[in-house]
Structure formats: structure tokens, C-alpha cells
C-alpha positions in Angstrom: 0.0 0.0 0.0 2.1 3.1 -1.7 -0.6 5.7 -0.5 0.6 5.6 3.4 4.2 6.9 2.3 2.7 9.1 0.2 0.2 10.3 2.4 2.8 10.8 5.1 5.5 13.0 2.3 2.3 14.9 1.8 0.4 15.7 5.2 4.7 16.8 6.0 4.7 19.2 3.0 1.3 20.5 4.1 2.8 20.9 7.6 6.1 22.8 6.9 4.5 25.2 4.6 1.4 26.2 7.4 4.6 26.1 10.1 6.0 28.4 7.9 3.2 30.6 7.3 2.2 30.2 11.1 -1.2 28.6 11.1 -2.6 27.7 13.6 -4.8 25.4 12.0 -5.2 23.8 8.6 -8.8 24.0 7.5 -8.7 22.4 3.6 -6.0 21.0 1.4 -6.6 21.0 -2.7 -4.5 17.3 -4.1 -4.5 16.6 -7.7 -4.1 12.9 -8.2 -3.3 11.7 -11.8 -5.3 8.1 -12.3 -1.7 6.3 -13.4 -0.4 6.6 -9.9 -2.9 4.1 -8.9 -3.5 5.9 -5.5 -7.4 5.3 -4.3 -8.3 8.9 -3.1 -10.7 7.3 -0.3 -7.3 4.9 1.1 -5.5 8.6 1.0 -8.3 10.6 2.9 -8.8 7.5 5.3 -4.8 7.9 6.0 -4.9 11.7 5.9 -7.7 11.4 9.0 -5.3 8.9 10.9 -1.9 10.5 10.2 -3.2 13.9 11.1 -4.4 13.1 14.4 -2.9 15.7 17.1 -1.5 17.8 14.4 -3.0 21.1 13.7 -4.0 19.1 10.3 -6.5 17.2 12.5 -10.1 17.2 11.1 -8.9 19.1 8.1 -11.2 18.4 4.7 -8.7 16.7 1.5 -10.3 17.7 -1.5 -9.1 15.5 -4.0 -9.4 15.7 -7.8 -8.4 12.5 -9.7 -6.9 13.9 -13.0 -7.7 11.8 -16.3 -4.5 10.7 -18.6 -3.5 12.6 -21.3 -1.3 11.6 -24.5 0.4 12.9 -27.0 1.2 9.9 -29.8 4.3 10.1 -31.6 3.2 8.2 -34.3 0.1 9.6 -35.4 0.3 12.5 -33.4 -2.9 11.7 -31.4 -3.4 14.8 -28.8 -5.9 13.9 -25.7 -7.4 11.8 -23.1 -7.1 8.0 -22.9 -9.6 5.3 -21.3 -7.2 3.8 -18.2 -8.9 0.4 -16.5 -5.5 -1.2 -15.0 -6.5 -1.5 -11.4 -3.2 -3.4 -10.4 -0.6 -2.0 -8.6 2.1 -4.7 -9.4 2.5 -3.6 -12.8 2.6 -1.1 -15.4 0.2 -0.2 -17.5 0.8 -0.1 -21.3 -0.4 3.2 -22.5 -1.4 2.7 -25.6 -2.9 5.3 -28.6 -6.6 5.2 -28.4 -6.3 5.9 -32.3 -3.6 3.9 -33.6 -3.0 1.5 -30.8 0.9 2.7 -30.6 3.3 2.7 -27.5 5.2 5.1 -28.2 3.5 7.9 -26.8 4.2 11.0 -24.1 2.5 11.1 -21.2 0.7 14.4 -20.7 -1.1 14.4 -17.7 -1.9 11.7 -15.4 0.9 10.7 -13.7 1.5 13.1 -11.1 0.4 13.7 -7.4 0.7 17.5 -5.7 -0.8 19.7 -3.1 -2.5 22.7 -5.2 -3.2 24.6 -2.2 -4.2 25.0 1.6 -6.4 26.6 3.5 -5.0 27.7 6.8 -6.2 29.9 9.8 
């Protein structure tokens, strides 16, 4: 289960920067999640809850986006989204052009995992 580390490199980010801006409490935090990183947003919240506990992060709300892959085919120079269904963790995906079936593609969006932005008090 990757989300706990995860979770924990994030509710540490989120920490720092309201030390540094000193909050005393964090009210909201704004995640993009990109559907290839094959983190389950309700795992992450669930963790977020329990992690947080006697932090000023406690009882803070996660809003979290799940962002939808995006290509760009080198081959036919396909530009957009693509349909993702692998639900395993223990292996990658094959990202494949939707039009021409190709591999060789760039991954546009997706694949990433950030804090956009917290709400502090």
C-alpha cells in the first residue's frame, strides 16, 4: 500500500509550509491525483484522517481531484485523453494510442500527485 508513504510526504509538505506561514490550523487541502499513480483517493483521505491526528492538520477536509490521462502519440500525433482500466498496482500499464494503438507515446497528464493549495487559519 504506496498511498501511506505518500500520504505521510504529503500531510509533511502541508505541515512545513502552514509552520512556515504560522497557522494555527489547517482547515482544507486542494490534491491533484493523476489516475496512473494508482493511488485510491478514499485509502489517501482514510490515512490523511489517521496520520493527522494531534497535528493542527486534524479534522482538516482533502479535496481530491483525480486527474484523467493525457497523451500525446508520436506516431500519429494523437493529442488527448485516454480510457485507463488497469486496477493493479504490481504492474505497469501499457499506455497505448486510443487511435492507432501505438506505445510510443508522451505522457501528458496523469501521472502526477501535488498539493494545489491549503487553506489555513
Amino acid at each position: 500500500m504506496h498511498e501511506v508513504s505518500i500520504a505521510g510526504a504529503i500531510v509533511d509538505a502541508v505541515l512545513e509550509a502552514a509552520k512556515k506561514n504560522e497557522a494555527k490550523k489547517v482547515n482544507e487541502v486542494f490534491i491533484e491525483i493523476g489516475e496512473l499513480t494508482a493511488l485510491n483517493p478514499d485509502q489517501m483521505r482514510f490515512i490523511f484522517e489517521t496520520i493527522t491526528s494531534g497535528t493542527i492538520a486534524e479534522g482538516a477536509r482533502y479535496n481530491i481531484q483525480v486527474i484523467r490521462p493525457l497523451i500525446n502519440c508520436k506516431k500519429c500525433s494523437y493529442n488527448g485523453p485516454i480510457e485507463f482500466f488497469e486496477k493493479l498496482h504490481f504492474i505497469l500499464p501499457a499506455v497505448r494510442c486510443p487511435d492507432c494503438g501505438d506505445l510510443d507515446v508522451d505522457i501528458i497528464a496523469g501521472r502526477d500527485c501535488s498539493v494545489k493549495k491549503i487553506k489555513i487559519s
